[in-house]
C-alpha positions, 0 to 999 in steps of 0.5 A: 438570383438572375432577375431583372430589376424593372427599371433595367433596360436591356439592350437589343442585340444588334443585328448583321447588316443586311446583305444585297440580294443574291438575285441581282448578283450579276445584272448583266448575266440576266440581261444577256440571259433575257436577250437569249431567251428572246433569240431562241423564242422563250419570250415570256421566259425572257420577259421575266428575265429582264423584268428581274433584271430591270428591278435590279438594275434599270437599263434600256436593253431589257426594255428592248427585250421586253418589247421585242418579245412582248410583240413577238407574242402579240402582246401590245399592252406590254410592249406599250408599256416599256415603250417611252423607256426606249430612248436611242434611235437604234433600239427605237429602230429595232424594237419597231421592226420586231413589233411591225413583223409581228402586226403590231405598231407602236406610236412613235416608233418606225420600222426600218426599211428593209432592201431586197436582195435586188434592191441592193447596188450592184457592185462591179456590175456597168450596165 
């Protein structure tokens, strides 16, 4: 008779360990795949791409990309939405001269000043 008596408990079988998402296998291949996206104009493409990889693995580049490519189609909101994630000078400075090229301005965030060609020191040039 293959009955279990009532007051026998049976264990439960154990289950594997859960394995890390696939998806976040290589972080830093999405975020160089989101800055490209953003190179060649897929900007809503390289938004997704760097949202993936933020929930992955957080970092301040795909901030970046997010508002560069959140300015580069007029979406403001968005690129408000990242902005006090961007903490270096440098991207500060870049992420402004996308979003003021594109009309928008973001509180707290300069554009560079860009020399013209004729603005430049002249090199070897007395007169």
């Amino acid at each position: 008779d293959l009955t279990v008596p009532v007051d026998t408990q049976v264990a439960a079988t154990p289950t594997p360990a859960q394995k890390p998402s696939q998806a976040c296998d290589d972080v830093d291949g999405m975020y160089q795949e989101a800055r490209r996206l953003t190179a060649t104009g897929n900007h809503a493409a390289a938004i997704t791409r760097a949202e993936a990889a933020i929930a992955c693995k957080p970092e301040p580049r795909g901030y970046v990309t997010i508002a560069i490519s959140a300015c580069s189609t007029g979406n403001a909101a968005k690129a408000n939405s990242v902005a006090d994630k961007i903490q270096g000078p440098g991207q500060r400075m870049i992420v402004g001269q996308a979003c003021s090229d594109a009309g928008i301005a973001l509180p707290g965030y300069e554009a560079s000043v860009k020399l013209r060609v004729r603005d430049r020191p002249r090199r070897g040039n007395k007169r």
